[in-house]
C-alpha positions as CSV (number, residue, x, y, z in Angstrom):
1,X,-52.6,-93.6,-10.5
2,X,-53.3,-95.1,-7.3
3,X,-55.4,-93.3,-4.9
4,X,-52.2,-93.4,-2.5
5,X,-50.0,-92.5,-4.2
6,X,-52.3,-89.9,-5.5
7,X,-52.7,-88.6,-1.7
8,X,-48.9,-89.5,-1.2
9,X,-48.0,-86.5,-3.8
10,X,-51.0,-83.7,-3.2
11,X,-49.7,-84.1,0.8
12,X,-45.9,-83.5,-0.3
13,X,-47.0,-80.8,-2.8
14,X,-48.7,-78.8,-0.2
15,X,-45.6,-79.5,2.1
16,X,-43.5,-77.7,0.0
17,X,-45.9,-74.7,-1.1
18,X,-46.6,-74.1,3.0
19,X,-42.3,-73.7,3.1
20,X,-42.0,-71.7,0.3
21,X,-44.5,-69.0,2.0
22,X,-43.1,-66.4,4.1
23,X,-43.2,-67.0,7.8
24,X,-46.7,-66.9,9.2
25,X,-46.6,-63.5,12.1
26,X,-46.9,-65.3,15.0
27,X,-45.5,-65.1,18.7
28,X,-42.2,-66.6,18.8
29,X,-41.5,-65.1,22.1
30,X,-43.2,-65.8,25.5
31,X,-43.1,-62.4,27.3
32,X,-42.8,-62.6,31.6
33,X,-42.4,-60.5,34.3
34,X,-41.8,-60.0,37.7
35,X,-41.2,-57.1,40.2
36,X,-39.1,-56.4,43.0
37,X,-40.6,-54.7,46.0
38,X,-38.4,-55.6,48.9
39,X,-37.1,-51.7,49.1
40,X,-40.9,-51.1,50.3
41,X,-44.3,-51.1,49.4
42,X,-45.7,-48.1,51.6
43,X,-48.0,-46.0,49.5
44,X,-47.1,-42.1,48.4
45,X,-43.4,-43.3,48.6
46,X,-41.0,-40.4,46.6
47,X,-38.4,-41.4,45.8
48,X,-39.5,-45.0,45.7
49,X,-37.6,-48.4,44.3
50,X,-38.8,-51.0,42.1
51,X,-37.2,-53.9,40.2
52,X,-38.3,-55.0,37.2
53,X,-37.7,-58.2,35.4
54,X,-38.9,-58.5,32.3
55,X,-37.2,-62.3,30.1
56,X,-38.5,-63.4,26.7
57,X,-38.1,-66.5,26.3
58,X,-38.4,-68.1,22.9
59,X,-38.5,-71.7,21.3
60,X,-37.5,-70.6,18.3
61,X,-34.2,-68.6,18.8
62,X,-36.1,-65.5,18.5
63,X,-35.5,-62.8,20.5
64,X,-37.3,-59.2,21.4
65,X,-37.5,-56.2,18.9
66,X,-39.8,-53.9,20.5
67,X,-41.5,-53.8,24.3
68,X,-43.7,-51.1,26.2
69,X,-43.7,-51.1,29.9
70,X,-47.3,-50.0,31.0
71,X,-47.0,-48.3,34.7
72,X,-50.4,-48.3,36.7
73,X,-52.2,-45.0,37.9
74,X,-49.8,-43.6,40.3
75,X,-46.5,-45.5,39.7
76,X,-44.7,-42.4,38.2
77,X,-41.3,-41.7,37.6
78,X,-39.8,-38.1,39.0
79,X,-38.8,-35.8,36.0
80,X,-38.0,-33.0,38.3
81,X,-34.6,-34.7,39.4
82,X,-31.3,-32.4,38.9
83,X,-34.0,-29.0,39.0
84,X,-35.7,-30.6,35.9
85,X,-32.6,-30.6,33.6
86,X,-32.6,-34.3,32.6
87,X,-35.9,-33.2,30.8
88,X,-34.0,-31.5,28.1
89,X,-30.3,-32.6,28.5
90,X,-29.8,-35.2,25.0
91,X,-27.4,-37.7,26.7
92,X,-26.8,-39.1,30.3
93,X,-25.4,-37.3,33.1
94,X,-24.5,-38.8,36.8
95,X,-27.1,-36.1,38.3
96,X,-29.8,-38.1,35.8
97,X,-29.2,-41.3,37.2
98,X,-33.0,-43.3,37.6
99,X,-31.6,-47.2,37.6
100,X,-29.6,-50.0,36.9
101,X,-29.9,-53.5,36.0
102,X,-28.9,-56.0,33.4
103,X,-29.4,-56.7,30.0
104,X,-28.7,-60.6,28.8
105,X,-28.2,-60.3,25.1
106,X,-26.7,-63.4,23.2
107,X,-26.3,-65.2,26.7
108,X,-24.2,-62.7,27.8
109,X,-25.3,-60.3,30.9
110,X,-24.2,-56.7,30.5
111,X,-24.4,-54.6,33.2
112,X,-25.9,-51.0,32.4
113,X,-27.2,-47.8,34.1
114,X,-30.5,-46.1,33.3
115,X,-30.5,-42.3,32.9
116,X,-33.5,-40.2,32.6
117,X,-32.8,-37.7,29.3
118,X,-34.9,-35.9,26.5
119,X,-37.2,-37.4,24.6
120,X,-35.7,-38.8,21.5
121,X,-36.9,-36.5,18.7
122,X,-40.1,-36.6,17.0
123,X,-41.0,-39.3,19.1
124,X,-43.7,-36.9,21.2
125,X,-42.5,-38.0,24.5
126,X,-42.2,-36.5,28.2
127,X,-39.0,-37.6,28.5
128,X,-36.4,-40.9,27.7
129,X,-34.8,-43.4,29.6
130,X,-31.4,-43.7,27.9
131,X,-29.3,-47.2,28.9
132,X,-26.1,-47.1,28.9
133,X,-23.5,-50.5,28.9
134,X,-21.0,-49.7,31.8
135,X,-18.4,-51.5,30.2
136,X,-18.4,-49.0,27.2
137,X,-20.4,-46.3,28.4
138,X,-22.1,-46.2,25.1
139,X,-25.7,-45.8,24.6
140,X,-27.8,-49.3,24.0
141,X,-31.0,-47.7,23.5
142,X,-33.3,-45.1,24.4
143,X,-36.7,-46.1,25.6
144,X,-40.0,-43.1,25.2
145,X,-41.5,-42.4,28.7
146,X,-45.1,-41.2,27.9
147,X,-47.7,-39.5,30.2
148,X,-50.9,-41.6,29.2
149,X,-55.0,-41.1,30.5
150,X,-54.4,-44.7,32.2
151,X,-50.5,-43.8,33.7
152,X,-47.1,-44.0,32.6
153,X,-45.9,-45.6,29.5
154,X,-41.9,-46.4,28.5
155,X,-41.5,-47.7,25.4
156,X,-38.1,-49.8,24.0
157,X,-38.1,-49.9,20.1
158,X,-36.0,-51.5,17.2
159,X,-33.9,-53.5,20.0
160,X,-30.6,-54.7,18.2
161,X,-31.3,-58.8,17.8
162,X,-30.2,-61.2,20.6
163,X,-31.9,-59.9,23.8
164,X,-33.3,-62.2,26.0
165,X,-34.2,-60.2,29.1
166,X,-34.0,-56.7,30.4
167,X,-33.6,-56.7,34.4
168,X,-33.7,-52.6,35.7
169,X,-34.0,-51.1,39.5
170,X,-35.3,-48.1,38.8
171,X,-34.7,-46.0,41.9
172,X,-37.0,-42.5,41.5
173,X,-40.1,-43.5,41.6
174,X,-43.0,-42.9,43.4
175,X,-45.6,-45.1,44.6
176,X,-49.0,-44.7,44.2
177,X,-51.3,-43.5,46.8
178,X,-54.4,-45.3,46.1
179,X,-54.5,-49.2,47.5
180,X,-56.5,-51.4,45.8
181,X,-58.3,-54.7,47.1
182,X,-56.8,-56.3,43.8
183,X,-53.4,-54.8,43.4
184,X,-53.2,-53.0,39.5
185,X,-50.6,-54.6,37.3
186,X,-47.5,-53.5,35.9
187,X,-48.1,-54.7,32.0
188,X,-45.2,-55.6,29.2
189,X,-46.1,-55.4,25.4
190,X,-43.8,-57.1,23.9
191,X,-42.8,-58.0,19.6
192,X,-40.0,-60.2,18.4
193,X,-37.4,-59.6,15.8
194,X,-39.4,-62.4,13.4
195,X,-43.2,-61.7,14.7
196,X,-45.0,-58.8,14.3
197,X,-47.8,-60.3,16.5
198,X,-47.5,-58.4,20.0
199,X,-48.0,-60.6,23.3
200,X,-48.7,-59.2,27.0
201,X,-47.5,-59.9,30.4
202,X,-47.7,-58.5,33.9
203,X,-47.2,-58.4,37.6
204,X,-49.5,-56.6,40.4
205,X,-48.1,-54.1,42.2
206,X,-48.3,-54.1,45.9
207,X,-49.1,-51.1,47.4
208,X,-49.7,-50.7,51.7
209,X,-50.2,-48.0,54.0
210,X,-52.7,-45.5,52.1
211,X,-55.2,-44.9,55.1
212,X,-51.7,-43.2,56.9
213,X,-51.4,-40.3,54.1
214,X,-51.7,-37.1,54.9
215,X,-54.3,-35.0,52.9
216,X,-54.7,-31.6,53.9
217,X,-56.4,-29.4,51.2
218,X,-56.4,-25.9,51.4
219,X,-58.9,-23.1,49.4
220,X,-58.8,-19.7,48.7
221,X,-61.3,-17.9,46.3
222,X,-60.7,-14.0,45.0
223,X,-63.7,-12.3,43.1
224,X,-62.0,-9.6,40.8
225,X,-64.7,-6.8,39.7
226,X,-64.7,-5.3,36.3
227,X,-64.0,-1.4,36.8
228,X,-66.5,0.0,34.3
229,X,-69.0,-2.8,34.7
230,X,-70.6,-5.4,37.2
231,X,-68.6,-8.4,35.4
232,X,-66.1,-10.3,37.4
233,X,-63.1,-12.9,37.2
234,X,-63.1,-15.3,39.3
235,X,-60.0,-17.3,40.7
236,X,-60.3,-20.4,42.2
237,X,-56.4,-21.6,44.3
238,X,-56.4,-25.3,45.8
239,X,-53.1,-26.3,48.0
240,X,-52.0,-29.6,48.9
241,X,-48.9,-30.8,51.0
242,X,-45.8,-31.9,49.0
243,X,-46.4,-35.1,50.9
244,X,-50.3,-35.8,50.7
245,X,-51.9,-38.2,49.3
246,X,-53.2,-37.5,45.4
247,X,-57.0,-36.3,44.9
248,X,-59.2,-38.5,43.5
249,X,-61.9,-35.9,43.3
250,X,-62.7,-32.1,43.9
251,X,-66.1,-30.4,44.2
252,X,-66.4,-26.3,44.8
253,X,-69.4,-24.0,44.8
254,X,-69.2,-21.2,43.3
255,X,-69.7,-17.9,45.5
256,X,-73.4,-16.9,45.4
257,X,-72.3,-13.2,44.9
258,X,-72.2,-14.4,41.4
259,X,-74.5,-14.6,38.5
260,X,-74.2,-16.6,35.3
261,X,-73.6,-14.2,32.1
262,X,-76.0,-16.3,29.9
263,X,-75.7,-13.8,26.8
264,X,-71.8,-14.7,26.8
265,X,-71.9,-18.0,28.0
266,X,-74.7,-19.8,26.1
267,X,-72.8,-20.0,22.8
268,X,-70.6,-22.4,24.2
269,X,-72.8,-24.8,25.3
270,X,-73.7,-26.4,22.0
271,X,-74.0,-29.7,23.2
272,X,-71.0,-31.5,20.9
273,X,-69.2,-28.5,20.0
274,X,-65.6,-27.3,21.5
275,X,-67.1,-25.1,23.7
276,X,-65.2,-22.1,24.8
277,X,-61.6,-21.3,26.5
278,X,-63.1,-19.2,29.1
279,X,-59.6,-19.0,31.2
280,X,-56.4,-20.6,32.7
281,X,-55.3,-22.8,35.0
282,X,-51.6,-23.6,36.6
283,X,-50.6,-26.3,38.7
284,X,-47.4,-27.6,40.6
285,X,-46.5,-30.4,41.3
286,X,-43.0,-32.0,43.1
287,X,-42.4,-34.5,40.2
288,X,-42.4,-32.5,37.3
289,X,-40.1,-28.5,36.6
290,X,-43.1,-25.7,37.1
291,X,-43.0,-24.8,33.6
292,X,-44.0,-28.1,32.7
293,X,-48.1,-27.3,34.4
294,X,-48.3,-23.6,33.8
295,X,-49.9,-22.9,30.4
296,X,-53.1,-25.1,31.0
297,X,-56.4,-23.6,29.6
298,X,-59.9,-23.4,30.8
299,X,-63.0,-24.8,29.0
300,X,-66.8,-24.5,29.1
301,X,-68.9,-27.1,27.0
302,X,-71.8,-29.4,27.2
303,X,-75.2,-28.1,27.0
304,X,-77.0,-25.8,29.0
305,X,-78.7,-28.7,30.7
306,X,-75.6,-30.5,31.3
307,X,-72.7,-28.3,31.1
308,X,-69.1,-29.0,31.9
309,X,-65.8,-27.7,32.2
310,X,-62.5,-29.1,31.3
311,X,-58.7,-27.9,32.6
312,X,-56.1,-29.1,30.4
313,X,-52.4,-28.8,30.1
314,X,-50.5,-29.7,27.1
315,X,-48.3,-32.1,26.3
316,X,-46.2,-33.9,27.1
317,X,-47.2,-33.5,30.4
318,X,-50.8,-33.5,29.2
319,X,-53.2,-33.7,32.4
320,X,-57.0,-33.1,32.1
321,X,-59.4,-33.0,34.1
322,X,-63.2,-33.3,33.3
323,X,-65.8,-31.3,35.8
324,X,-69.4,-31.4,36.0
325,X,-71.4,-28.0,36.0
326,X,-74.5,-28.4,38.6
327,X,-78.0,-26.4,38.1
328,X,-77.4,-25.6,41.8
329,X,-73.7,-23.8,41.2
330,X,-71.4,-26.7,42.5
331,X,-68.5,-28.1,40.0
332,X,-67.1,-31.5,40.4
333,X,-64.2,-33.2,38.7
334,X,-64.8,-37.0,39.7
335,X,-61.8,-38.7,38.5
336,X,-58.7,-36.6,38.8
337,X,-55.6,-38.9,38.1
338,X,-53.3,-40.0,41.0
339,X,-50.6,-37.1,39.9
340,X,-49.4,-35.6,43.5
341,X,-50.0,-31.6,43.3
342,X,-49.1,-29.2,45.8
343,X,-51.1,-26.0,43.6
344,X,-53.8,-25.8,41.1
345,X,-55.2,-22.5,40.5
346,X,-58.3,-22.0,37.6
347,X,-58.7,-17.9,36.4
348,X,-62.1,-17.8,35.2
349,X,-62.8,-14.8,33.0
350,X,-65.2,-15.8,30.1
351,X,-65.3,-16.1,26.5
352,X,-64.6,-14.2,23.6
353,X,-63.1,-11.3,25.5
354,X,-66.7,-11.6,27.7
355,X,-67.3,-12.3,31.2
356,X,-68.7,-15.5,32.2
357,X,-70.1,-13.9,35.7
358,X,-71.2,-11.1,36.7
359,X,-71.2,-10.3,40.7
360,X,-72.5,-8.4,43.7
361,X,-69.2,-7.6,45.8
362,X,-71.5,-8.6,48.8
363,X,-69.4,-10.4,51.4
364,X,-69.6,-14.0,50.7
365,X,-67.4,-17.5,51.2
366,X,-67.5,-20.2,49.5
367,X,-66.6,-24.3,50.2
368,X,-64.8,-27.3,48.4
369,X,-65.0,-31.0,49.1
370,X,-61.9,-33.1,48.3
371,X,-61.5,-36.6,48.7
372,X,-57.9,-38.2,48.4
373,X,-56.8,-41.1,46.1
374,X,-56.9,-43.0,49.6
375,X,-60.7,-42.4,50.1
376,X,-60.4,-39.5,52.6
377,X,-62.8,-36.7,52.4
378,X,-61.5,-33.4,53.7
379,X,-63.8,-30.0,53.3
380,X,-62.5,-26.8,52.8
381,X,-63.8,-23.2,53.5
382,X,-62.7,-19.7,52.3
383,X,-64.2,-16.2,52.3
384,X,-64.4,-14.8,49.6
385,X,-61.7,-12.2,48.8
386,X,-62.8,-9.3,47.0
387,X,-61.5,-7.3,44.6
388,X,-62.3,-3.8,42.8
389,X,-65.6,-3.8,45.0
390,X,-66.2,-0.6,46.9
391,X,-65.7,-2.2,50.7
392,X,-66.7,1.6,51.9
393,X,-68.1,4.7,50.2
394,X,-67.6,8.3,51.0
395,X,-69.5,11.9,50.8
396,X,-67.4,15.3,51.6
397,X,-67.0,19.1,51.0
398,X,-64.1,21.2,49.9
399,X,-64.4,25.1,50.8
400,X,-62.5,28.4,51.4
401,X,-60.4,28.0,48.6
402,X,-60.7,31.5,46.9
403,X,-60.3,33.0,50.6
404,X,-56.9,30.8,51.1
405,X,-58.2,29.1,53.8
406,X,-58.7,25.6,52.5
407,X,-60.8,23.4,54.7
408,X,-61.8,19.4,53.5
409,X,-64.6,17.5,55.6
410,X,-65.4,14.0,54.2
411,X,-67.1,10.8,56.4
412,X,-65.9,7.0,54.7
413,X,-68.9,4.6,55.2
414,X,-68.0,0.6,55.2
415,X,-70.3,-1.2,53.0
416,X,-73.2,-2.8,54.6
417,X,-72.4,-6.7,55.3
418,X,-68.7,-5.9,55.2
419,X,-66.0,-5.9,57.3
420,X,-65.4,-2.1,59.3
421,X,-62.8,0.7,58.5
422,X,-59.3,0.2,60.0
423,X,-57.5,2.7,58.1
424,X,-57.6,5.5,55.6
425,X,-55.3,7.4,52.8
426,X,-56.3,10.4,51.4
427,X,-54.5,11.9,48.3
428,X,-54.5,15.9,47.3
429,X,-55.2,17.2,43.9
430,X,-52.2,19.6,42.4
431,X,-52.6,22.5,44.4
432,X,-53.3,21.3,47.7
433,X,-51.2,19.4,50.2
434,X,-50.1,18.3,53.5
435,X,-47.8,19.8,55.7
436,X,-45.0,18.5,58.0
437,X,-45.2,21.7,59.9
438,X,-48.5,20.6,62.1
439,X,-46.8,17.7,63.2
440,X,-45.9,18.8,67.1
441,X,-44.5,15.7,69.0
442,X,-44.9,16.0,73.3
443,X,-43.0,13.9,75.5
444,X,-43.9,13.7,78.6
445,X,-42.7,12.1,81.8
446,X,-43.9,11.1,85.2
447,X,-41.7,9.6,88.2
448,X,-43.5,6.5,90.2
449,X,-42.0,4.9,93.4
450,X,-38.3,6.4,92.1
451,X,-38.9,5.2,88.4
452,X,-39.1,7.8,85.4
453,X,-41.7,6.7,82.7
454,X,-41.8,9.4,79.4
455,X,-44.3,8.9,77.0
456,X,-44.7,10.6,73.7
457,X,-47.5,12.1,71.8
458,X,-47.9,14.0,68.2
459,X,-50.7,16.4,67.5
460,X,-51.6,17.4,64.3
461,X,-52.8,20.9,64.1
462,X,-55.9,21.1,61.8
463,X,-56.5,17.4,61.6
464,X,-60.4,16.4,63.6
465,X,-61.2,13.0,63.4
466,X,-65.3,11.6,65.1
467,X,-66.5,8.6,65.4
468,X,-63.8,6.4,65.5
469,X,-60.7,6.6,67.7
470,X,-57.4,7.3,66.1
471,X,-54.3,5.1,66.4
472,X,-51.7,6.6,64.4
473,X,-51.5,9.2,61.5
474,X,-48.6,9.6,59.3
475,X,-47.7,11.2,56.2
476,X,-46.2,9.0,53.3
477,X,-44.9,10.3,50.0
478,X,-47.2,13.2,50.7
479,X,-50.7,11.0,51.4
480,X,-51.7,11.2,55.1
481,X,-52.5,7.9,56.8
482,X,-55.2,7.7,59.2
483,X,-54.8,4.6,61.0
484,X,-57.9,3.7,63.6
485,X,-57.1,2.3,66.9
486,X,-60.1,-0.4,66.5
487,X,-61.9,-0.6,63.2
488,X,-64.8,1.4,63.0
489,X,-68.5,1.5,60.7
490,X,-67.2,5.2,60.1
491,X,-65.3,8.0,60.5
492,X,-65.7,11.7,59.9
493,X,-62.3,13.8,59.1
494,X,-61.8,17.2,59.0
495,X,-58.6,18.9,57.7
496,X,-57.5,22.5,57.5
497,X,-54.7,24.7,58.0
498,X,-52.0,24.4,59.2
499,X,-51.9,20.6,58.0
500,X,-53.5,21.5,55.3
501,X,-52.0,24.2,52.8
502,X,-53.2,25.4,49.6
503,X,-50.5,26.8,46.6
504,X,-51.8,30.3,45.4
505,X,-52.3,29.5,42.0
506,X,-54.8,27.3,43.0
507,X,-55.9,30.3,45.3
508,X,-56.4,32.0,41.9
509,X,-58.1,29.4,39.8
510,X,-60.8,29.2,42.2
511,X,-61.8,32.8,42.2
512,X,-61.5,33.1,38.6
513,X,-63.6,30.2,38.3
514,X,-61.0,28.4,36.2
515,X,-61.1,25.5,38.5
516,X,-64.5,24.1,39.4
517,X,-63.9,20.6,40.9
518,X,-61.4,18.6,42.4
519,X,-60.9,15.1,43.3
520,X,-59.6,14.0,46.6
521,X,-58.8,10.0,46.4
522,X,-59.3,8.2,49.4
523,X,-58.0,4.9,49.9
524,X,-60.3,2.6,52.5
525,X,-58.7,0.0,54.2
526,X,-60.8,-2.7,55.9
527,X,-60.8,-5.0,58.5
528,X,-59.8,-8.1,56.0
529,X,-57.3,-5.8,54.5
530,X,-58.9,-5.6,51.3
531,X,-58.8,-1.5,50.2
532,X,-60.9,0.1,47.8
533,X,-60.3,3.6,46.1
534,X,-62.6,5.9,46.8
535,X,-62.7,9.2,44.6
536,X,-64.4,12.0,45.9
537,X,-65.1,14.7,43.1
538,X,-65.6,18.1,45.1
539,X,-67.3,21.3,44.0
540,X,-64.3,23.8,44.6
541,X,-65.0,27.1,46.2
């Protein structure tokens, strides 16, 4: 056989072997996009407008089977439309309305309407964008809207075969509020019906106006004492304006009335381990329903050279947020995502049914630096409330009790550092109370140049009150309030008959010796309004 021919026939063998393959999976389809901005561009924009234009075209006749639209940081849909319904409703409802647009299948442009819905089931999501034809008002497709660590992800699978291009206006959005020198991209992922072989497009999104957001965090931090022990929880609350720009980072010190439980905490610093949930965190935010950001937990890890702790929420609304632990008692979450909140409060109590601080309950504050999504750096201050910590402390005596002439002398003492005494409440033990009787009101009334003024005063028989001037006394549900006409570093009361009365069993008990203390229960209040219960434990005689 001659070498051509030869050639001739091994060519036309292999011709016919290569057809008799199955088709090789390759891109048939040449994804593109493009996005319409005209409705604006301005940065932090809720509810916000956006067109996109996504076409596929294809040399082959082949058409698009399954596409992913990948949102940049920021560019996030609202789920909290209709009071968060849509979230959990299975079909489309006019109060879930997100879009419209066009989808050309076969040539043929159908008009539909987007509707934000529940996830389709199993598929994990946050919620689904159901499109609906307008002609037939019958569902085309349902596409996944995910919550991802980069932004927001919708995802169109097992499109029927024949569409060419999908064109939406998607109408409640919002922008992001961080502006870029190189705009971020809007990215498609796109398969055909006859490729398995995915191929990518995009567009950049233009985003203007970020250095005229508002940012105005606010801080508030409450140290809760253990009763029985010096352990503490501490809660940290950060505020934002519904309208301010995201946070890109957040960095608070820690009070320095605390002190690091090292025989609780140190097991969770293992260095690769899970570490510990040492408490929770809620946040809210205007895009997604409250319940969405309230069951977020609280974790300590790293190693004790570098430790860290994490807030996470779950899914599908899953948000976390990575800090860094400082030797010097400062905690700083670098990169928060750009997901508006107007709340985030963090409950640190410890791990293992252990506290992770212990404290002081010296008066304190405390300080946070925040810097928006826009670059603005805004610092915050707030003293530190406390709670359960004595803010005063008391001594007193409680005598002529077997004579049935009861007499109670006590002095309340603010704690050193702290803010003074404005008020105070005592309470009686059974047998002992407070009369109504003593109460003597006064008017009295003087005429000026023609004009009558009357003015009214109550005395209260058996009530002495030194070193602090009094501004009102009451008695409420059978507690007498002192209340001090400027807040004082102490006060000394004495009470006796009449406004003080004691029952005669009581009388009894005392001379018998059957009763041999009692405990009066004061109630400080301070200048920061923060009270403390005081219990004074009396010899009784």
């Amino acid at each position: 056989m001659a070498t051509r021919v030869r050639r001739a026939l091994i060519g036309l063998a292999t011709t016919v072997a290569v057809m008799a393959l199955p088709a090789v999976a390759s891109a048939t389809i040449t994804p593109a996009l493009t996005l319409n901005q005209s409705a604006g561009t301005t940065a932090g924009t809720s509810p916000a407008t956006v067109g996109f234009d996504a076409a596929f075209p294809s040399s082959t006749g082949d058409t698009v089977k399954d596409v992913t639209f990948a949102l940049p940081p920021g560019l996030l849909a609202d789920a909290n439309i209709n009071g968060g319904a849509c979230l959990i409703s299975p079909s489309a409802t006019s109060a879930c309305q997100v879009g419209t647009g066009t989808i050309t299948a076969d040539g043929l442009g159908v008009p539909v309407t987007e509707y934000l819905v529940a996830a389709p089931t199993g598929s994990g999501g946050a919620g689904g964008v159901e499109v609906v034809n307008n002609a037939t008002q019958t569902a085309l497709t349902t596409g996944v809207v995910s919550l991802t660590p980069t932004g927001l992800d919708v995802a169109f699978t097992n499109l029927s075969a024949g569409i060419s291009e999908m064109n939406f206006t998607l109408t409640d959005l919002r922008l992001p509020s961080s502006c870029p020198a190189t705009p971020a991209n809007v990215t498609i992922t796109a398969d055909s019906q006859q490729s398995t072989t995915s191929t990518t497009a995009s567009a950049p999104l233009t985003v203007t106006g970020c250095s005229s957001l508002s940012y105005t965090p606010g801080l508030t931090v409450t140290d809760t004492k253990d009763a029985k022990d010096t352990g503490a929880t501490l809660a940290f609350g950060i505020t934002w304006g519904a309208t301010d720009s995201g946070t890109k980072s957040i960095t608070f010190k820690l009070p320095s009335i605390l002190g690091i439980n090292l025989a609780a905490d140190v097991a969770c610093l293992t260095g690769t381990g899970p570490g510990c949930v040492v408490g929770t965190a809620t946040a809210t935010s205007p895009l997604v329903p409250s319940i969405a950001l309230a069951h977020g937990t609280v974790t300590l890890g790293g190693s004790g050279s570098a430790p860290t702790i994490k807030v996470a929420f779950p899914a599908p609304f899953g948000i976390t947020l990575v800090g860094d632990i400082s030797l010097s008692g400062s905690v700083m979450f670098a990169n928060v995502p750009d997901v508006p909140l107007t709340s985030l409060n963090l409950t640190l109590t410890g791990p293992n049914g252990k506290k992770a601080f212990t404290t002081t309950c010296a008066p304190s504050s405390t300080s946070g630096d925040f810097t928006s999504q826009s670059g603005v750096s805004k610092p915050a201050t707030a003293v530190v409330k406390l709670v359960g910590c004595a803010n005063a402390t008391a001594t007193g005596s409680l005598s002529g009790l077997a004579a049935g002439h009861p007499k109670l002398s006590f002095k309340a003492t603010h704690v050193k550092g702290g803010p003074n005494i404005a008020s105070v409440t005592v309470g009686l033990p059974a047998g002992l109370k407070f009369s109504h009787a003593a109460f003597e009101t006064h008017k009295t009334c003087v005429t000026k140049n023609g004009k009558k003024k009357c003015t009214t005063t109550t005395t209260i028989k058996g009530l002495g009150v030194s070193g602090a001037k009094v501004k009102a006394v009451a008695l409420k549900a059978g507690k007498l309030v002192i209340t001090l006409n400027k807040a004082a570093a102490s006060a000394k009361v004495s009470l006796s008959g009449p406004v003080l009365t004691e029952s005669s069993s009581l009388q009894t008990k005392v001379k018998k010796h059957k009763a041999k203390t009692l405990t009066v229960t004061l109630k400080v209040t301070d200048a920061k309004k923060n009270t403390t219960s005081v219990p004074l434990k009396l010899k009784a005689h």
